[in-house]
C-alpha positions as a Markdown table, in Angstrom:
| # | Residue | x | y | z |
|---|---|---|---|---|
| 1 | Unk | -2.7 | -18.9 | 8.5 |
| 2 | Unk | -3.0 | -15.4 | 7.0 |
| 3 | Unk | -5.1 | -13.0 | 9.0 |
| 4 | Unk | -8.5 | -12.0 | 7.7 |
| 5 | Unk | -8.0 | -8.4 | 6.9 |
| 6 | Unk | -4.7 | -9.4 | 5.0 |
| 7 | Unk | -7.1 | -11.8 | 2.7 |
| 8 | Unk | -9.5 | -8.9 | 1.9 |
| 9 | Unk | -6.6 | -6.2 | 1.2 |
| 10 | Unk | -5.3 | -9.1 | -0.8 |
| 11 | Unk | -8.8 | -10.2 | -2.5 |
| 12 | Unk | -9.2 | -6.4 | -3.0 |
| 13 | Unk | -8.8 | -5.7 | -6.9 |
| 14 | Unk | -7.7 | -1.7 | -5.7 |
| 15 | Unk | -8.0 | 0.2 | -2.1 |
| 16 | Unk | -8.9 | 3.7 | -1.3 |
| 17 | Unk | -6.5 | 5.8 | 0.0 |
| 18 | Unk | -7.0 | 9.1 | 1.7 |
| 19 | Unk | -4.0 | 10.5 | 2.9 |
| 20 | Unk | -3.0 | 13.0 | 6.0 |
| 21 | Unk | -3.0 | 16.6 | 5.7 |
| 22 | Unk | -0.5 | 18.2 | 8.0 |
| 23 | Unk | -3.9 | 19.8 | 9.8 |
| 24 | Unk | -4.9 | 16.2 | 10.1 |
| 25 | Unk | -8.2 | 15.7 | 8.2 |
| 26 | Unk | -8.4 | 13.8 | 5.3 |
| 27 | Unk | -8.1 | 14.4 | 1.7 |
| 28 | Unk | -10.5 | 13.0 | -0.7 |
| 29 | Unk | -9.9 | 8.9 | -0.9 |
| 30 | Unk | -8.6 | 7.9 | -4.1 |
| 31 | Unk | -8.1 | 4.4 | -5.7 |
| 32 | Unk | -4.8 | 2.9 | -6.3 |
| 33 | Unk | -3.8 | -0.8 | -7.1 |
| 34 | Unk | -2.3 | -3.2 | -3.9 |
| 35 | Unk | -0.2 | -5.6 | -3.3 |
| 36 | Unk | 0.5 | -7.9 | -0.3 |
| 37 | Unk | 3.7 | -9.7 | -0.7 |
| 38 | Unk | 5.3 | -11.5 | 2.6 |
| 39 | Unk | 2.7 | -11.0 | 5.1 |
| 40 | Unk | 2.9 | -6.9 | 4.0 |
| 41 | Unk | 0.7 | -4.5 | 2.0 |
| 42 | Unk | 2.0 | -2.2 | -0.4 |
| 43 | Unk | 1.0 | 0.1 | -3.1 |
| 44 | Unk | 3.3 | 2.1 | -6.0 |
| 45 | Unk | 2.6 | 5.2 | -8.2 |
| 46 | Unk | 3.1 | 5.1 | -11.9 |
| 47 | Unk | 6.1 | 7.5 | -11.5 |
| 48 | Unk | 7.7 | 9.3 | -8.7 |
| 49 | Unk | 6.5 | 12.8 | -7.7 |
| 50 | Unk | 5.7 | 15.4 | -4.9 |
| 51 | Unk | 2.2 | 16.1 | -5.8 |
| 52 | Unk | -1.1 | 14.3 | -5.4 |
| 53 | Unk | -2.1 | 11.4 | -3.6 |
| 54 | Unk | 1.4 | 10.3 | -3.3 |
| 55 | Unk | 3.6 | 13.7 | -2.3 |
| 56 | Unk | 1.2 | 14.0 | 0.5 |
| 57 | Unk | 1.4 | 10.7 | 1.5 |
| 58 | Unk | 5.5 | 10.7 | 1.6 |
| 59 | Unk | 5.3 | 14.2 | 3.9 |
| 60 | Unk | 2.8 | 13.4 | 6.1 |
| 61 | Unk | 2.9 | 9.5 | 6.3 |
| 62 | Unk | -0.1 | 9.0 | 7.7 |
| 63 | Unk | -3.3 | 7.8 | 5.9 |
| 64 | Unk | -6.8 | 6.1 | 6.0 |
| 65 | Unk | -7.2 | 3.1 | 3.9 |
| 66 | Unk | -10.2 | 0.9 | 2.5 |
| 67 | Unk | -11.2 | -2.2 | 0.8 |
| 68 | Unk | -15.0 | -3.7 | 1.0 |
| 69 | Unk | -15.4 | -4.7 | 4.7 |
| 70 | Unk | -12.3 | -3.0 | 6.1 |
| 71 | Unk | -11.2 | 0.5 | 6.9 |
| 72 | Unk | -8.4 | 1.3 | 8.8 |
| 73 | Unk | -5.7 | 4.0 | 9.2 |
| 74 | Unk | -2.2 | 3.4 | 8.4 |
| 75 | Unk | 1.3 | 4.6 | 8.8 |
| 76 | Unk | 3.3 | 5.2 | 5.0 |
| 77 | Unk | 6.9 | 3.5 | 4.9 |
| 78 | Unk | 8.7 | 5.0 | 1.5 |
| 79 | Unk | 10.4 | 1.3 | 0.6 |
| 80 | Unk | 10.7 | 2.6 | -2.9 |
| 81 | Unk | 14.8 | 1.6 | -2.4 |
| 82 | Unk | 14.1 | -1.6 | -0.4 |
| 83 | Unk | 15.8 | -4.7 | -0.8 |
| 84 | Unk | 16.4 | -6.2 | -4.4 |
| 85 | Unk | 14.7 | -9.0 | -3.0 |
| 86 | Unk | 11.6 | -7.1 | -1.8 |
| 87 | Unk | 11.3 | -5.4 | -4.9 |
| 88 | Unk | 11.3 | -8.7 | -6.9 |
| 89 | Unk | 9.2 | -9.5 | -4.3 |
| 90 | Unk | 6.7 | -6.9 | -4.9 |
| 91 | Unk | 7.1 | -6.9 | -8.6 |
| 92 | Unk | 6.0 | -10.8 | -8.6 |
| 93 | Unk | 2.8 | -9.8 | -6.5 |
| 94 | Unk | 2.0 | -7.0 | -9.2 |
| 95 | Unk | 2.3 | -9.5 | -11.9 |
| 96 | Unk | 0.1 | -12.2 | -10.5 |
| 97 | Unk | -2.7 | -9.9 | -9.6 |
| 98 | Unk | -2.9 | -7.4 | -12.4 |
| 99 | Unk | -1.7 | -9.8 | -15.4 |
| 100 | Unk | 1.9 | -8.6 | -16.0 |
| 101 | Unk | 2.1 | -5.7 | -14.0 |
| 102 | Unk | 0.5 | -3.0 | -16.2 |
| 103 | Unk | 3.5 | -0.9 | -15.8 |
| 104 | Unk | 4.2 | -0.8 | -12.0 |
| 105 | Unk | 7.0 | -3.4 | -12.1 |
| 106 | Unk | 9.2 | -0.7 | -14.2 |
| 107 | Unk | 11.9 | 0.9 | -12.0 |
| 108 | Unk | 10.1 | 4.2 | -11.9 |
| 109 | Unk | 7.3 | 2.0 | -10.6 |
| 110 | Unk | 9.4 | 0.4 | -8.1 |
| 111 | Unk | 11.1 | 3.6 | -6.7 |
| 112 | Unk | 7.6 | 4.4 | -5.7 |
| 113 | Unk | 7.0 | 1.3 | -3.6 |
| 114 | Unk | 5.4 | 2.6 | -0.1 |
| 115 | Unk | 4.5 | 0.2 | 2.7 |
| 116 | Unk | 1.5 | 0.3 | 4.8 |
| 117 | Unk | 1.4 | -0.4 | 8.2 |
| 118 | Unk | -1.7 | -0.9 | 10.6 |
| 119 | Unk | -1.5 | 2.2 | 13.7 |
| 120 | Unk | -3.6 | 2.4 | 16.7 |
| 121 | Unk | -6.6 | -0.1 | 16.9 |
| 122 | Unk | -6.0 | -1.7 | 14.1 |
| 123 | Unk | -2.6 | -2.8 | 14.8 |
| 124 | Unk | -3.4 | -6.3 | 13.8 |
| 125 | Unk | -5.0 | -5.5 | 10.0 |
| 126 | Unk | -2.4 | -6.7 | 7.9 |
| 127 | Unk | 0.2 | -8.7 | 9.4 |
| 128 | Unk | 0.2 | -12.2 | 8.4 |
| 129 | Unk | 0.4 | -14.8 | 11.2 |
| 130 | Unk | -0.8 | -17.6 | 13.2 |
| 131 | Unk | -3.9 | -17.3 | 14.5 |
């Protein structure tokens, strides 16, 4: 059985993000299309780059996420070179929820592939298992 904040990440048709400065605050939640593919949430950029939303989030790794009835602050994994199977993965997750993809399951989509992973408190948002 999948957890209940996996199902509302997943039921989710985009999440806030608002990533880590270095000082720690926040910057300004923006939203962004996710995923959840194998029991793990994920979100891509249209193209790779060190600015916005994304540069910050691949320096500081850190970030604050939200979907209607969940916040919760998460670590950023770059998986952007993952596995071909977790790509294929991913892509698959991308076409079933936005109706082809929309452009994220291009390779430049897919080198941006980060992973997010429940910290602190939270450290059981997310993760798929028996309950």
């Amino acid at each position: 059985m999948v957890r209940p904040d996996l199902r509302l990440v997943a039921a989710a048709p985009e999440l806030r993000i608002a990533v880590e400065r270095p000082d720690g605050s926040l910057r300004s939640p923006v939203p962004i299309w996710v995923v959840c593919a194998g029991g793990q949430v994920y979100v891509r950029s249209w193209y790779r780059r060190d600015t916005g939303w994304f540069g910050q989030a691949l320096r500081s790794r850190r970030a604050r996420i939200s979907v209607p009835g969940l916040q919760a602050d998460v670590t950023v994994e770059d998986v952007g070179d993952a596995s071909p199977a977790v790509s294929a993965e991913v892509d698959a997750a991308y076409r079933a929820k936005y109706g082809g993809g929309a452009g994220m399951v291009t390779a430049a989509a897919t080198a941006t592939t980060l992973r997010l992973d429940p910290t602190g408190r939270q450290a059981v948002a997310f993760i798929a298992g028996e309950e």
